[in-house]
N, C-alpha and C positions, 0 to 999 in steps of 0.2 A: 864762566857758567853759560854764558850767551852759546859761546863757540860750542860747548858739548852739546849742547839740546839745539843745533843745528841752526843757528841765529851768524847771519853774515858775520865776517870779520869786520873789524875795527873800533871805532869809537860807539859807547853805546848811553844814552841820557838814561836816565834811572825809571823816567817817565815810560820812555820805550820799549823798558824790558819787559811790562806787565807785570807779575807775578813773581817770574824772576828777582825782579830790585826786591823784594823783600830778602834776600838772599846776600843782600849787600851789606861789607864788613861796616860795623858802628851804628850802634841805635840813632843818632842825629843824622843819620840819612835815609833808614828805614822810616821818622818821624817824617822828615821832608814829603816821603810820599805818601804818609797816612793820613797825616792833617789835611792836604786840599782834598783828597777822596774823599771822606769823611765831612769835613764842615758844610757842603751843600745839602750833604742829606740829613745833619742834625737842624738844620732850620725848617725841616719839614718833618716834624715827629710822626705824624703816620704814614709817611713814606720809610723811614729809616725804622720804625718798627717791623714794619710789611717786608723789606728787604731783612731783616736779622733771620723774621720767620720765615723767609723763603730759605735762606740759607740754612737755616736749620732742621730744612724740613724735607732735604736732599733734594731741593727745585723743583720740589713738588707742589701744582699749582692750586690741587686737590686737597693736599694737605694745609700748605697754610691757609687756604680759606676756612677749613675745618678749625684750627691752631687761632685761628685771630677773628672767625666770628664773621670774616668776610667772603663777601660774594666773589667767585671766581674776577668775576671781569672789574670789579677793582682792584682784588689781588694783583692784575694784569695791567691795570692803569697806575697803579703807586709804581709799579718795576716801571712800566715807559718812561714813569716821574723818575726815576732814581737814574735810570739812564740820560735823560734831557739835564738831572742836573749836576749828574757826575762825570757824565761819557762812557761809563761804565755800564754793559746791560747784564743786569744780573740773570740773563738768561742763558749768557754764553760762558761756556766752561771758564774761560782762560778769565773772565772779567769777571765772571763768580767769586774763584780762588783769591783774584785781585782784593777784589771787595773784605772777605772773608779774611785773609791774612789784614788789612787796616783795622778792621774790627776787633780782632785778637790781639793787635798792637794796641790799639788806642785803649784797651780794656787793661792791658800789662800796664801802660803808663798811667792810666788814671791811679793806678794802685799801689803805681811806687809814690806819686806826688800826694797820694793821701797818706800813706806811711812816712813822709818825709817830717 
């Protein structure tokens, strides 16, 4: 997958690919990279709210402020937050989708282990 969407040859960490590794065969390696994306931003619940609605809200900064009741430039301070505690800035495409693909996993998995 690397090689077709124009990503160097050779070895590639799952870390690295972005977006990509979610593309990678076997849900316990999909898991690998959801859980650390995700657990920094569940220990700050109005930052990991602020990020859902941004995403939801097609990065629109107008809109989740409208969606969650907040002021633009907090809207804009929880994302810095999300970025300082994920590395991931949900501002940028490629680290949106990232985000966005963990969130959709970790929602599938919470749902099998409450079915289980």
């Amino acid at each position: 997958w690397a090689r077709r969407l124009g990503a160097t040859s050779g070895s590639h960490a799952l870390r690295s690919l972005g977006p990509l590794a979610f593309l990678a065969p076997g849900a316990r390696g999909r898991e690998k990279l959801a859980r650390p994306t995700l657990e920094p931003l569940a220990a700050v619940p109005e930052i990991m709210a602020t990020v859902k609605a941004f995403l939801d809200s097609d990065l629109s900064l107008e809109m989740t402020a409208r969606r969650t009741g907040l002021h633009r430039h907090t809207v804009r301070s929880h994302l810095q937050g999300a970025r300082e505690l994920s590395g991931l800035d949900p501002r940028v495409l490629g680290d949106a989708l990232q985000l966005k693909l963990a969130l959709v996993l970790g929602a599938v998995q919470a749902g099998q282990s409450q079915s289980s």
